[in-house]
C-alpha positions as CSV (number, residue, x, y, z in Angstrom):
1,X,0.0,0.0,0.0
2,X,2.0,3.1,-1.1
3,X,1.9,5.9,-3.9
4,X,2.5,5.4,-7.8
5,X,6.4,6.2,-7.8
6,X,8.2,7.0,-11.3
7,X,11.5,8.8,-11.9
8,X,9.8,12.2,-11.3
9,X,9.1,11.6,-8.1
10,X,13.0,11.4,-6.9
11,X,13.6,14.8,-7.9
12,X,10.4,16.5,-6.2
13,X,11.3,18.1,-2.8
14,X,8.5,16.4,-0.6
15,X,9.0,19.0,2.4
16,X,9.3,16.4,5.2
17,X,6.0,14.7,4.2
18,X,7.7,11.4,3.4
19,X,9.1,11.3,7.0
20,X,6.2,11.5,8.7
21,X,4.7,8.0,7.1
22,X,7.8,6.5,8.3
23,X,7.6,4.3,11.8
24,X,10.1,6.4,13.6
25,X,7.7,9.4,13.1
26,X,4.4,6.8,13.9
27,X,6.5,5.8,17.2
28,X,7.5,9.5,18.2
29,X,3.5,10.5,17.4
30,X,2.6,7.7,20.0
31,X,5.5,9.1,22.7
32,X,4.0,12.7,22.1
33,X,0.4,11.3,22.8
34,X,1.6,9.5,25.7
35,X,3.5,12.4,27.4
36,X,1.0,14.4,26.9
37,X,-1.5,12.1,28.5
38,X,1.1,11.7,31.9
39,X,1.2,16.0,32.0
40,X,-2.6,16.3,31.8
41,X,-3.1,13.6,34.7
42,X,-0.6,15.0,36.7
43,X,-2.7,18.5,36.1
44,X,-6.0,17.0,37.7
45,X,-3.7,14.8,40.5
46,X,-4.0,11.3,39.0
47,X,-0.3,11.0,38.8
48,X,2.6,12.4,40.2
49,X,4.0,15.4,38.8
50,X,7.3,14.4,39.2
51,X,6.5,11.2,37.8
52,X,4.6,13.1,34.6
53,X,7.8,15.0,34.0
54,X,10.3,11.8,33.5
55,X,7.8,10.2,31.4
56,X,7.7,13.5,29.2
57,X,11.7,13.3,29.2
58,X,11.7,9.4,28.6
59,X,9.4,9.9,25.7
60,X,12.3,10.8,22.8
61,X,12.7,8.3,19.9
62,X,16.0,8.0,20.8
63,X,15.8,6.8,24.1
64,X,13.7,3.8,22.6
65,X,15.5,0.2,22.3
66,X,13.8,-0.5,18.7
67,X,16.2,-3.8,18.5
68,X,14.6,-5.0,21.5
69,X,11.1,-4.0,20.7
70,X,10.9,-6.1,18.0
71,X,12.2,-9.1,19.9
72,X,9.7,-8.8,22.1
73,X,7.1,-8.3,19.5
74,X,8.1,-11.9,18.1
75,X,7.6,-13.0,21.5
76,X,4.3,-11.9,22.7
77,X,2.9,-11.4,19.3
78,X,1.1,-8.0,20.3
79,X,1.9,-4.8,17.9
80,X,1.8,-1.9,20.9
81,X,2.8,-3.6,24.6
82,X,6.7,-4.0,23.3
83,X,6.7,-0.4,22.6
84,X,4.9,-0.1,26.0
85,X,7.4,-2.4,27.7
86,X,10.6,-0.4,26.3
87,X,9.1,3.1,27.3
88,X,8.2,2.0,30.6
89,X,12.3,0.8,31.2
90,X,13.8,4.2,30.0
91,X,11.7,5.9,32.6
92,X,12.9,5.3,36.3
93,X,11.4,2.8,38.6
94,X,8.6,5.2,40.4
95,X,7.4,7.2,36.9
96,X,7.2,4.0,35.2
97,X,4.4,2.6,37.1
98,X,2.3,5.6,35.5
99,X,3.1,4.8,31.8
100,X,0.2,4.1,29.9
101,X,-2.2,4.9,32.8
102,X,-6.1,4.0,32.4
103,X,-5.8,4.6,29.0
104,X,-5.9,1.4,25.9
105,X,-4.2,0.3,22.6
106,X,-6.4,1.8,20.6
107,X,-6.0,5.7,22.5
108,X,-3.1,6.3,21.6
109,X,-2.2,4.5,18.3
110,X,-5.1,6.3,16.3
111,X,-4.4,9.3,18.4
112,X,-0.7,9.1,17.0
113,X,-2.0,8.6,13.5
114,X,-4.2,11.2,13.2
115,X,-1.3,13.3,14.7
116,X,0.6,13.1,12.6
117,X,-2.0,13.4,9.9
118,X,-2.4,16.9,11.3
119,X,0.9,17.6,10.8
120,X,0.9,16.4,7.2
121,X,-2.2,18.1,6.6
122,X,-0.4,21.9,7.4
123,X,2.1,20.8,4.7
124,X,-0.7,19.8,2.3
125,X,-2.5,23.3,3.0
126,X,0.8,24.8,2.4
127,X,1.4,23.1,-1.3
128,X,-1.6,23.8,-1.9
129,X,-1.3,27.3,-1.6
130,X,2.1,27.4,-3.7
131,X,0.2,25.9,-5.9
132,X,-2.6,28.9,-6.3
133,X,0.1,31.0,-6.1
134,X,1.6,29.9,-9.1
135,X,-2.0,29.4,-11.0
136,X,-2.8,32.9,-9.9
137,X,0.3,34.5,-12.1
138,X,-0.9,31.7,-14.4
139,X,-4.3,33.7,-14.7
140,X,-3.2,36.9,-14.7
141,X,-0.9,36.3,-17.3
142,X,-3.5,34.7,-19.5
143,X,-6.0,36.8,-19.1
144,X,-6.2,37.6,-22.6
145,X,-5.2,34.6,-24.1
146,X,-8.0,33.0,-26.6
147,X,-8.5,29.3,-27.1
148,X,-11.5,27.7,-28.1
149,X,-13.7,26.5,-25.1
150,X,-14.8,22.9,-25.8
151,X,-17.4,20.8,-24.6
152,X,-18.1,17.0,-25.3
153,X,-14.8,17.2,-26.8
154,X,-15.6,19.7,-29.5
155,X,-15.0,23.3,-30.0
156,X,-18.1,25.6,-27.8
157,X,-17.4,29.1,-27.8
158,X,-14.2,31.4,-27.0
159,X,-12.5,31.6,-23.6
160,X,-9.3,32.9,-22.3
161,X,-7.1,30.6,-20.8
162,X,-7.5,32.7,-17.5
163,X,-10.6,32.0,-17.1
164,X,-9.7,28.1,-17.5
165,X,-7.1,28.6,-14.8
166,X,-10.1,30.4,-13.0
167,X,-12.1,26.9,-12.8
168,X,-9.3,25.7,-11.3
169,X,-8.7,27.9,-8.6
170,X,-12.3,28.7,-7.8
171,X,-12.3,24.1,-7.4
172,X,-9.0,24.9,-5.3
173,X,-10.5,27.3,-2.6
174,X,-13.4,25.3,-2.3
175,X,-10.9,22.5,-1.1
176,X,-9.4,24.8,0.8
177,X,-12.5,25.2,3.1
178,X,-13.1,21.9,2.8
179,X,-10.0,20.9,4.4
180,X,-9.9,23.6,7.4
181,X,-13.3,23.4,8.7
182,X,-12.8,19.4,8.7
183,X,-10.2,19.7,11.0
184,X,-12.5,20.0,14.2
185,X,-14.1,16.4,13.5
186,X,-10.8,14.4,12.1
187,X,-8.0,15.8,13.9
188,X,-9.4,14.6,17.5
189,X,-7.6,12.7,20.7
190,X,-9.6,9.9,22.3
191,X,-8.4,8.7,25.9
192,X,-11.6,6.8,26.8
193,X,-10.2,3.7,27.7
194,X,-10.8,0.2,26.5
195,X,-14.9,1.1,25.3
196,X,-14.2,4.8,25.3
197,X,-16.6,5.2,28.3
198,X,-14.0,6.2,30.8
199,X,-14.7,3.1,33.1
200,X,-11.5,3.3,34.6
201,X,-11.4,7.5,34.9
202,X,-14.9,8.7,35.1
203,X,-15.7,12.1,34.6
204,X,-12.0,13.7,34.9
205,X,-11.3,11.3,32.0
206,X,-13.1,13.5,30.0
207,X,-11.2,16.7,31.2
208,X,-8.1,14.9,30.9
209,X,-8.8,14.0,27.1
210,X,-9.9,17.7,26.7
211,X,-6.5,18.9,28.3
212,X,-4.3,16.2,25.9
213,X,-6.0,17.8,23.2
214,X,-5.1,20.9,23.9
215,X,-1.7,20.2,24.2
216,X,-1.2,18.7,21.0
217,X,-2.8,21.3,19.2
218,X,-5.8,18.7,18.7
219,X,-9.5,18.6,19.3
220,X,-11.3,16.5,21.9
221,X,-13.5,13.6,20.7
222,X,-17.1,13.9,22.2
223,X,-17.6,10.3,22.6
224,X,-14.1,8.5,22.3
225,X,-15.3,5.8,20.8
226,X,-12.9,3.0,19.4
227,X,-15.7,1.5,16.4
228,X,-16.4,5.3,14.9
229,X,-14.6,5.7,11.3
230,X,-16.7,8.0,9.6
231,X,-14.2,10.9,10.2
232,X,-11.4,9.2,8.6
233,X,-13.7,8.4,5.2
234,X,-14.7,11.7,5.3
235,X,-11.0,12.8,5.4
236,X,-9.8,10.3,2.9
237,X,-12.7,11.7,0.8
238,X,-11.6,15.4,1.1
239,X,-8.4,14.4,0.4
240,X,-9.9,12.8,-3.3
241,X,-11.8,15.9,-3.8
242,X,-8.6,18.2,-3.4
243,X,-6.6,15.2,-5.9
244,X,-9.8,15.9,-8.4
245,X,-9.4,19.1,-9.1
246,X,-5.2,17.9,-9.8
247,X,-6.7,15.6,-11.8
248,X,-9.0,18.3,-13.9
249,X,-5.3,20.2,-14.2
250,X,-3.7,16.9,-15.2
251,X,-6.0,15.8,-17.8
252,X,-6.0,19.3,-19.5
253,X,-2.3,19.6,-19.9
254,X,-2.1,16.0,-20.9
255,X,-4.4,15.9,-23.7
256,X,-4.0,19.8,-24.8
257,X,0.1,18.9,-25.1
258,X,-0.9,16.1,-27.3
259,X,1.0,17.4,-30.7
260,X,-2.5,18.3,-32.4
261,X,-3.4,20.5,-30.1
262,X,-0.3,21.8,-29.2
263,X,-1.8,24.5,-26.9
264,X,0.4,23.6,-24.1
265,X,3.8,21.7,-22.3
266,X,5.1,20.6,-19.3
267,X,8.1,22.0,-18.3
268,X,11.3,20.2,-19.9
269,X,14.5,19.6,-18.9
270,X,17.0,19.1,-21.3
271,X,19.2,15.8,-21.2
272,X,15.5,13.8,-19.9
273,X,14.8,11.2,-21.5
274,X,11.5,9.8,-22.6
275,X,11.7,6.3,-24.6
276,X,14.0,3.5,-24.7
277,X,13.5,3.4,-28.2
278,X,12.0,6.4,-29.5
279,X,14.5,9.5,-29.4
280,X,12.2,12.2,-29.8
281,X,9.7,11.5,-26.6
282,X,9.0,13.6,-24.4
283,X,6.6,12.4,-22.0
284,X,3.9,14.4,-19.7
285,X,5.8,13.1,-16.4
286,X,4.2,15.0,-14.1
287,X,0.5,14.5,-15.1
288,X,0.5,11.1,-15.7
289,X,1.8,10.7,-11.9
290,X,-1.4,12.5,-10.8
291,X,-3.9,11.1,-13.0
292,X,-2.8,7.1,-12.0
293,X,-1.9,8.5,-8.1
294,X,-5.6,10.3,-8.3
295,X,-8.0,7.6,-9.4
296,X,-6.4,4.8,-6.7
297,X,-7.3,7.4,-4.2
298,X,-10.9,7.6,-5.2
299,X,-10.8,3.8,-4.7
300,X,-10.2,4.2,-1.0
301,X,-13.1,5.8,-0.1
302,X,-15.7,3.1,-0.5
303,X,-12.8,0.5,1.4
304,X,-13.4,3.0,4.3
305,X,-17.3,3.1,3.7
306,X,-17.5,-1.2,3.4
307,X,-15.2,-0.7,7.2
308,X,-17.4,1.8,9.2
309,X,-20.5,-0.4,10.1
310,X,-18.4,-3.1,11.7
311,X,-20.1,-4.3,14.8
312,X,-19.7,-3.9,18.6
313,X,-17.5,-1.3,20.4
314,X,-14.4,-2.2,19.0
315,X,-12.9,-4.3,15.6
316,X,-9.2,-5.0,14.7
317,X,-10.4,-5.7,10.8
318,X,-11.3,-2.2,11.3
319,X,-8.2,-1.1,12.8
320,X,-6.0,-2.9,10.2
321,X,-7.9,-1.5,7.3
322,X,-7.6,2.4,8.3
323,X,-4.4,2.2,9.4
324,X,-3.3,1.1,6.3
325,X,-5.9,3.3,4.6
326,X,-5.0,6.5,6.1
327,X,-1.5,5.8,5.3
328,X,-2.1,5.3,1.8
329,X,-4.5,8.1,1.3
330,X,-1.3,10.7,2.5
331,X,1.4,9.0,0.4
332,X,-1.3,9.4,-2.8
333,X,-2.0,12.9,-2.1
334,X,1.6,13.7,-1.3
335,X,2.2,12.7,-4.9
336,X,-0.7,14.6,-6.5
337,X,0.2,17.6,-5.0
338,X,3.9,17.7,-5.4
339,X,3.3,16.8,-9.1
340,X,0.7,19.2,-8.8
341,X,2.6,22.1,-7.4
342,X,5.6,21.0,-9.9
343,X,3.0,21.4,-13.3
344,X,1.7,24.7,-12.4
345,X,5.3,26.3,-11.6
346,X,6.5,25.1,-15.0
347,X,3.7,25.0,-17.0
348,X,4.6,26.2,-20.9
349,X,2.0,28.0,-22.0
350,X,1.8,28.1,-26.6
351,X,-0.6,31.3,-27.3
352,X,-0.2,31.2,-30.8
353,X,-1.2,27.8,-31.2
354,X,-4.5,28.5,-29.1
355,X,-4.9,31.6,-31.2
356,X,-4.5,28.9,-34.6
357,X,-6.6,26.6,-32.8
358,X,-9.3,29.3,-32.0
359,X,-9.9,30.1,-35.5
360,X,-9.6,26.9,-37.3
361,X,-13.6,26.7,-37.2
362,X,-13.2,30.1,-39.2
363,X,-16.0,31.5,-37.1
364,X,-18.6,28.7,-36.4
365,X,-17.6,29.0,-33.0
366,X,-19.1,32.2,-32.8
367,X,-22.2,31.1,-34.1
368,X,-24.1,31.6,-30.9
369,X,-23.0,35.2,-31.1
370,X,-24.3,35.6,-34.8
371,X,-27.5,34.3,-33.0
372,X,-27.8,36.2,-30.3
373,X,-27.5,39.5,-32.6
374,X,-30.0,38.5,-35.2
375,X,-32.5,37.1,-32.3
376,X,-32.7,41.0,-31.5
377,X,-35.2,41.2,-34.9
378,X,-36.6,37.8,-35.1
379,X,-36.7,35.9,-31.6
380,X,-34.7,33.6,-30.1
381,X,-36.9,30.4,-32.1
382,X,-36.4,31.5,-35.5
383,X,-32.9,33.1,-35.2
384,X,-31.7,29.6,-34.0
385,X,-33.4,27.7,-36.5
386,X,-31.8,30.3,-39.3
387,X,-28.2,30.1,-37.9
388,X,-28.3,26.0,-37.7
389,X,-29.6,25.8,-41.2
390,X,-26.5,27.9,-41.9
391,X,-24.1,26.7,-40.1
392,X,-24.9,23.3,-42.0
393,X,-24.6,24.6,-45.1
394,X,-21.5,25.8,-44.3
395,X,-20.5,22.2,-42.8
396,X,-22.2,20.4,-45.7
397,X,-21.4,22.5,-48.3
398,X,-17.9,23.1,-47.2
399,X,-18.3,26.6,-47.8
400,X,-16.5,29.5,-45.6
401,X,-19.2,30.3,-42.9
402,X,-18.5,33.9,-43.9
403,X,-19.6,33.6,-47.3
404,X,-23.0,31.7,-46.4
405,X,-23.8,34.2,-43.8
406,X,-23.2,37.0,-46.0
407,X,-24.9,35.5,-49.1
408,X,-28.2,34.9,-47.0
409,X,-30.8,38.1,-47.5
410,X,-32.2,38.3,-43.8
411,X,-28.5,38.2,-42.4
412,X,-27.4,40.8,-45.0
413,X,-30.5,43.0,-44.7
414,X,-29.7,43.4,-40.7
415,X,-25.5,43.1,-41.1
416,X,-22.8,44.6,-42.9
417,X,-19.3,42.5,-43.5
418,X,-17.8,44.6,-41.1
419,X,-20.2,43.3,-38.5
420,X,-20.1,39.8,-39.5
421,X,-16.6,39.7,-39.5
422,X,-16.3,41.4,-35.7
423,X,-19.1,39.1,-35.0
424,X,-17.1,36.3,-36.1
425,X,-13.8,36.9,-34.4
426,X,-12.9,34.8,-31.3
427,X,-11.4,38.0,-29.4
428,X,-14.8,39.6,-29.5
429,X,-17.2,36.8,-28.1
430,X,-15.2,36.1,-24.5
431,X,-18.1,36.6,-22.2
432,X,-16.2,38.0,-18.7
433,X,-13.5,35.7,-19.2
434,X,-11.2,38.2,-18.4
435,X,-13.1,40.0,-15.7
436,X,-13.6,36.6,-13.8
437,X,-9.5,35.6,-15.0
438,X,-8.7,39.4,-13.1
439,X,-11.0,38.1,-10.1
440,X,-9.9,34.7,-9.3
441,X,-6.1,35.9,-9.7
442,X,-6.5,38.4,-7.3
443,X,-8.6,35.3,-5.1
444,X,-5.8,32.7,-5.1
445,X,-3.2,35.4,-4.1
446,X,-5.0,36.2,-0.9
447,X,-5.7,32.6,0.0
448,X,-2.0,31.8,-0.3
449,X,-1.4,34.3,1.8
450,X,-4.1,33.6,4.0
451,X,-2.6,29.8,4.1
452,X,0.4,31.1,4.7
453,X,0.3,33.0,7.5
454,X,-2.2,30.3,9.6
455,X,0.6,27.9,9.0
456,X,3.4,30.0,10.7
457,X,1.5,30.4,13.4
């Protein structure tokens, strides 16, 4: 269970990411949970103060005998009491006794994992908002730039590219949101003990879980229960919705690079090579790594929906599965979005060839606007029915749209060439392409900033 790896992704700075799905980083995670957990009961007098404060010093990865962890996993066959067993001897003989105290397995392992999760998620938010950073100079510069807007896979009506990049970003923030105001449901600590009815703490359980939270920066489950998943689908699901919109970017730039439409590359550097056999490839690295990393991500969220009704108070298939799951859902969207952040930095953009590829309709693409402009004297009906029939005769006939408008009487009687030909021209049929290009670029600049500065603090 891991990402889609090709040569690309050697060379992509992951920005400590990778780290933190190692098992030093998932063993440190469960030492900060459990430190935490021996300050906050020495707060409310269930343990020894002093006793908190060497268990918050024993609690370094360092400290930890891994060697003799494992041995004593192979003996007792139980994946958290070794770790347990070598905390509790690095602490001295009195603090010791309060390892671990009134809390189970369960506590602290998916307290550790979602953690770290946190911690992976403030780097996700942060990519991200390089990545509007860079599809906000994207848009700006663009703003003017005229390419044929398709639907069904065939030329629509004119757009800028801005206002492409505009979809994008407006899909971007949305994540955004998304991903913050999730936070108080996914990122929580549960210390309720073996049920998660704090049998063995009673009520200052509760304000001991509350004060853990705190100190990790977390948020404090409302019923620490060990058989609720739903948060972690609904994570792994925001996480496919962020990789969708990737995706979107990803599937643009790698059909629009294909060589008949030419309208745009991914960066290239020289000396990369692209075929064993074939010279003169050059490959679209970057999006192929998030279109194949994006669609095994999807395929994680019904796993995680087929887990969440599993019965009683507690279930290691469960367990197994999101452990796993979660892990795999980072290492995917670690991928996407370095590739992700990696395309729009570098992204070659070829306006002459959208231009080219704006007019090779020679103005059917502006039909609606012929339309529109004659619907003024006849109605909306009728002036449709009259442009198709002309349009088809211009398909049919194989004759330059210009020509057949300007041949027919009732087009003629209400146009002059002049008009037909500034009615045909993709530059003057853009809608607020650039207006909405203008807004959006102005958009993903303050939410990178905004990103920004919630991170550093």
């Amino acid at each position: 269970m891991r990402a889609l790896y090709d040569s690309k992704s050697k060379t992509m700075n992951d920005r400590g990411i990778k780290y933190l799905l190692t098992n030093e980083a998932k063993y440190q995670a469960w030492l900060d949970v459990e430190a935490a957990l021996a300050k906050a009961q020495a707060e409310f007098g269930i343990i020894p103060s002093e006793a908190a404060k060497n268990i918050e010093l024993a609690c370094k990865l360092e400290n930890l005998d891994l060697k003799q962890m494992d041995i004593i996993q192979q003996k007792i066959g139980h994946g958290f009491v070794p770790f347990l067993k070598v905390l509790v001897k690095v602490c001295d003989q009195d603090s010791g006794k309060y390892v671990h105290y009134g809390v189970t397995t369960q506590n602290i392992q998916q307290s550790g994992q979602l953690l770290i999760m946190k911690r992976i998620h403030d780097r996700f938010l942060k990519v991200v908002g390089d990545i509007l950073k860079k599809l906000a100079v994207l848009d700006e510069d663009n703003k003017d730039t005229i390419l044929p807007g398709r639907t069904h896979g065939k030329h629509a009506i004119p757009i800028t590219y801005g206002y492409k990049v505009s979809v994008w970003i407006s899909e971007l923030m949305t994540s955004v949101e998304r991903m913050e105001e999730v936070q108080k449901r996914v990122f929580n600590i549960m210390m309720g003990g073996a049920v998660g009815a704090f049998n063995s703490s009673g009520e200052v359980g509760r304000k001991v879980q509350d004060r853990v939270a705190t100190l990790l920066g977390m948020h404090s489950m409302d019923i620490p229960s060990r058989n609720m998943s739903t948060h972690k689908v609904e994570y792994i699901m925001n996480l496919s919705l962020l990789a969708s919109t990737c995706h979107k970017i990803a599937e643009e730039v790698y059909y629009t690079s294909i060589e008949e439409f030419g309208e745009v590359s991914e960066g290239f550097q020289e000396g990369t090579i692209g075929s064993s056999t074939m010279p003169h490839k050059i490959n679209p690295k970057l999006s192929k790594g998030i279109i194949a990393n994006s669609q095994k991500l999807y395929s994680l969220v019904s796993m995680g929906l087929y887990s969440c009704p599993r019965p009683f108070e507690g279930d290691s298939t469960s367990y197994m599965l999101f452990d796993g799951t979660l892990e795999e859902a980072l290492s995917l969207t670690t991928e996407i979005l370095l590739r992700g952040e990696e395309l729009t930095r570098t992204l070659t953009i070829n306006k002459e060839r959208m231009s080219k590829n704006a007019l090779l309709n020679k103005g059917l693409d502006n039909s609606e606007f012929v339309m529109m402009e004659i619907a003024k004297k006849l109605g909306k009906d009728e002036a449709h029915s009259l442009v198709y029939e002309l349009v088809m005769q211009s398909y049919l006939e194989e004759k330059n749209y210009f020509d057949v408008l300007s041949e027919n009487p009732i087009i003629a009687e209400n146009f002059t060439d002049k008009q037909l030909k500034e009615m045909l021209d993709p530059k003057n049929y853009i809608g607020l392409s650039k207006q909405i290009a203008e807004e959006f670029s102005l958009k993903a600049k303050n939410m990178s900033k905004v990103i920004e500065k919630k991170i550093l603090n």
